[in-house]
C-alpha positions in Angstrom: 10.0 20.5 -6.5 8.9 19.0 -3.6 8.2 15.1 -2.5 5.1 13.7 -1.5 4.9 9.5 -0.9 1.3 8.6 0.3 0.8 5.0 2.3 -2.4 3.3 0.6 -4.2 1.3 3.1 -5.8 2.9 6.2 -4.4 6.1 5.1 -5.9 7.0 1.2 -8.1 4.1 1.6 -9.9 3.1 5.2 -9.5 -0.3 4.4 -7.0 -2.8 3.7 -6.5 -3.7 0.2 -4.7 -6.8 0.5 -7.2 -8.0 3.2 -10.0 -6.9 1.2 -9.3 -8.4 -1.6 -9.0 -11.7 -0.3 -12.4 -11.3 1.4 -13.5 -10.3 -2.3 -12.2 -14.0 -3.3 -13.9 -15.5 -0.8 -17.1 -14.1 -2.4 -16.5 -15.0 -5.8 -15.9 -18.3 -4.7 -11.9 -18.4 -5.5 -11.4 -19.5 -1.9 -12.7 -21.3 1.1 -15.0 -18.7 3.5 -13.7 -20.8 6.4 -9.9 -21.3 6.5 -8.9 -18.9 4.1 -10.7 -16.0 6.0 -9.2 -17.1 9.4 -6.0 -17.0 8.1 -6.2 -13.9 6.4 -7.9 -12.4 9.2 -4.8 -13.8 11.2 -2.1 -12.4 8.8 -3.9 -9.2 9.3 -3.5 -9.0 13.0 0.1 -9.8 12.7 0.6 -7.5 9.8 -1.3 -4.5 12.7 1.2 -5.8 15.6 4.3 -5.3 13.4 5.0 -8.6 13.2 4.1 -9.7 9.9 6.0 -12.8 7.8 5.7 -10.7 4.7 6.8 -13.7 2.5 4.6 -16.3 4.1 1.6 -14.1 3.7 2.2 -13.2 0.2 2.7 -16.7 -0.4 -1.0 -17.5 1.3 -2.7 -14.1 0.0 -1.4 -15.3 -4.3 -2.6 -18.9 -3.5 -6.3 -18.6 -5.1 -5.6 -16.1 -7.9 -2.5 -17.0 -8.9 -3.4 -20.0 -11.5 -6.3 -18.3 -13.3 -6.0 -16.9 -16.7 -4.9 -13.3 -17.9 -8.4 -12.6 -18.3 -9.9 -14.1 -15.3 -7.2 -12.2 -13.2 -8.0 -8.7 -15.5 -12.1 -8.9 -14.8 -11.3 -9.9 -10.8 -9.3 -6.9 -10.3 -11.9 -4.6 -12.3 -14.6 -5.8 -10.4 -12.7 -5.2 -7.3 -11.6 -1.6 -7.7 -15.4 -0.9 -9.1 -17.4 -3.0 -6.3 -15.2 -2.7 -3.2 -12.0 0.4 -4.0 -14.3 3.1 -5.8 -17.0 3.1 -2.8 -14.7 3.5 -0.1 -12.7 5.8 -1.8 -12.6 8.9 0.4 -13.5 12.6 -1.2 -11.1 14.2 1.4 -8.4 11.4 0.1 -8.9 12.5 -3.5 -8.9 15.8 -2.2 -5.0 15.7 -0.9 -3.3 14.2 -3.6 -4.8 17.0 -6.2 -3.6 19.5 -3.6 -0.1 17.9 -3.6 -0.7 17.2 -7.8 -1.5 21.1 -8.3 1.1 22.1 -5.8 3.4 20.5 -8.7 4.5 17.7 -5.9 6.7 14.6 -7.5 4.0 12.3 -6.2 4.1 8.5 -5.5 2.3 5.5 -3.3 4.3 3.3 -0.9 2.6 0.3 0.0 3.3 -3.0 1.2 1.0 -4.4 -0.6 1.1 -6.3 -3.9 1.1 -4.8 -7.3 -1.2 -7.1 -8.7 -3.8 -5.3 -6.1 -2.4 -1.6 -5.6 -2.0 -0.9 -9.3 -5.4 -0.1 -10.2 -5.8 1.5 -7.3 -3.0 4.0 -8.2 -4.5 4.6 -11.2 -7.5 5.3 -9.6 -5.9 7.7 -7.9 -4.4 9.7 -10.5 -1.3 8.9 -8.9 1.6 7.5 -11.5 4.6 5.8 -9.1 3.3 3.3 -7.6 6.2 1.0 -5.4 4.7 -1.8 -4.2 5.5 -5.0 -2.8 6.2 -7.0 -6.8 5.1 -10.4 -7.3 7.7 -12.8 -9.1 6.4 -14.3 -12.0 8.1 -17.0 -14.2 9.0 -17.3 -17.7 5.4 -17.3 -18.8 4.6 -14.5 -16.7 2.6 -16.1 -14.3 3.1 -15.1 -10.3 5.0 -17.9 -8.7 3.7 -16.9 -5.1 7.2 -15.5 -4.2 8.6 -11.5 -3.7 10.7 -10.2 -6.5 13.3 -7.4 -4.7 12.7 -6.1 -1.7 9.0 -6.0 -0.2 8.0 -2.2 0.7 7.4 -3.0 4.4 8.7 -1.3 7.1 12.7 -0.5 6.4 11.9 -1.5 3.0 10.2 1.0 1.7 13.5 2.9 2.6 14.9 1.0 0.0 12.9 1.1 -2.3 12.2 4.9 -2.5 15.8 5.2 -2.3 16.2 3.2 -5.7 13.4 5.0 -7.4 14.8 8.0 -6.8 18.4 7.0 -7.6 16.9 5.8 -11.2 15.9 9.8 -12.0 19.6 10.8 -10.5 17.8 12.0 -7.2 18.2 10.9 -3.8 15.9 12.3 -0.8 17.4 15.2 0.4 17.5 16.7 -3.2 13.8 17.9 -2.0 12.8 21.1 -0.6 10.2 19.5 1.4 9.7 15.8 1.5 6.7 14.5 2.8 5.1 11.0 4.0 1.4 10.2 4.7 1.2 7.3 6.5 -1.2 5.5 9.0 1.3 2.4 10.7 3.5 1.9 13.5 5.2 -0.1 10.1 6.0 2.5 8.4 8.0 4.6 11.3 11.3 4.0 9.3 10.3 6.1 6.4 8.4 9.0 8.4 11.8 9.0 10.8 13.3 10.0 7.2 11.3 12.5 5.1 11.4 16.1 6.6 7.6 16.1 7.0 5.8 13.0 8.7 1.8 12.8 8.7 0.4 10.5 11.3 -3.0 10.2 8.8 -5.7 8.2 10.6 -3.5 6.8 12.9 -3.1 3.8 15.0 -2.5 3.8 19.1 0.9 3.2 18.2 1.8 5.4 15.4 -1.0 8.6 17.3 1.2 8.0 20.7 4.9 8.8 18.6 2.9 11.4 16.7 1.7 13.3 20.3 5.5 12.6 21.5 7.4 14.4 18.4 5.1 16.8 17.6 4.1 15.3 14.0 0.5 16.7 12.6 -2.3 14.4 12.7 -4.9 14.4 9.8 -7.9 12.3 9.3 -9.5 11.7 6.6 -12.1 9.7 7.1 -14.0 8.3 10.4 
């Protein structure tokens, strides 16, 4: 069996979820068009120069959400994958993972975004494993604003891979062929470790290391 992680936003998806869905708040009136967009336009530019305060912005990015009822929250995210995910969604995207699906591939998504936002989007996918950055939530079961574990940014996802794998008795080089799809100069760690890196739709950065080391680009979409 063979390993293949896929990074979600910018390289499945041409957007970024996390930044799309608080633009999706904004228009449903959950939070301020003003200051909450500059700020999350802000986080955003860090999060692209590599220099994200992944606490902070999850913190920030919870704030308008994070008080509204179970069902609230369930109809938001439906709306969201309907009205902004499935629309973007990329046929050559789709295309891969049932490649890497028939190919009998372990398959999962590494994303440093929140579970709250990736999970349906996983599903969307087809794709079971979903590590994400996970939301702490308190007795009740309601997100408290901070990170539970480690976030899955940058070395993190190491990590967290690593402990998923170690849960099934597996560890990385148990694989044939392991294989990561990513788009960000972020996720360097992780495609320095799998035995296949994908620049897919890459940044300056990530395009300039792929050139340098002789990784295969693919885009997927414009």
């Amino acid at each position: 069996m063979n390993l293949t992680l896929f990074d979600l936003d910018g390289t499945l998806i041409p957007k970024d979820s996390d930044h799309a869905f608080g633009e999706f708040l904004v228009e449903r009136g959950w939070a301020d068009g003003g200051t909450f967009r500059q700020r999350n336009d802000a986080f955003y530019e860090d999060y692209l120069a590599g220099r994200l305060d992944m606490a902070a912005y999850v913190d920030f990015a919870t704030t308008p959400w994070r008080r509204r009822s179970p069902a609230e929250l369930a109809q938001a995210s439906a709306d969201f994958v309907a009205q902004v995910v499935r629309p973007m969604l990329p046929a050559a995207a789709l295309a891969l993972v049932q490649r890497h699906r028939q190919a009998g591939d372990l398959l999962a998504i590494v994303t440093a975004t929140n579970d709250f936002v990736t999970r349906p989007i996983a599903a969307l996918l087809g794709i079971d494993t979903l590590i994400a950055t996970e939301l702490e939530r308190d007795a009740h079961g309601r997100v408290t604003g901070a990170i539970r574990g480690v976030p899955a940014f940058r070395e993190g996802k190491i990590v967290r891979v690593q402990q998923w794998l170690r849960e099934q008795g597996r560890q990385l080089e148990d694989f044939g062929c392991s294989t990561f799809y990513s788009d960000s100069i972020n996720d360097l760690p992780l495609l320095e470790r799998v035995r296949c890196a994908v620049a897919t739709n890459p940044g300056p950065a990530l395009a300039r290391i792929a050139h340098e080391r002789g990784w295969p680009v693919l885009n997927l979409f414009p």
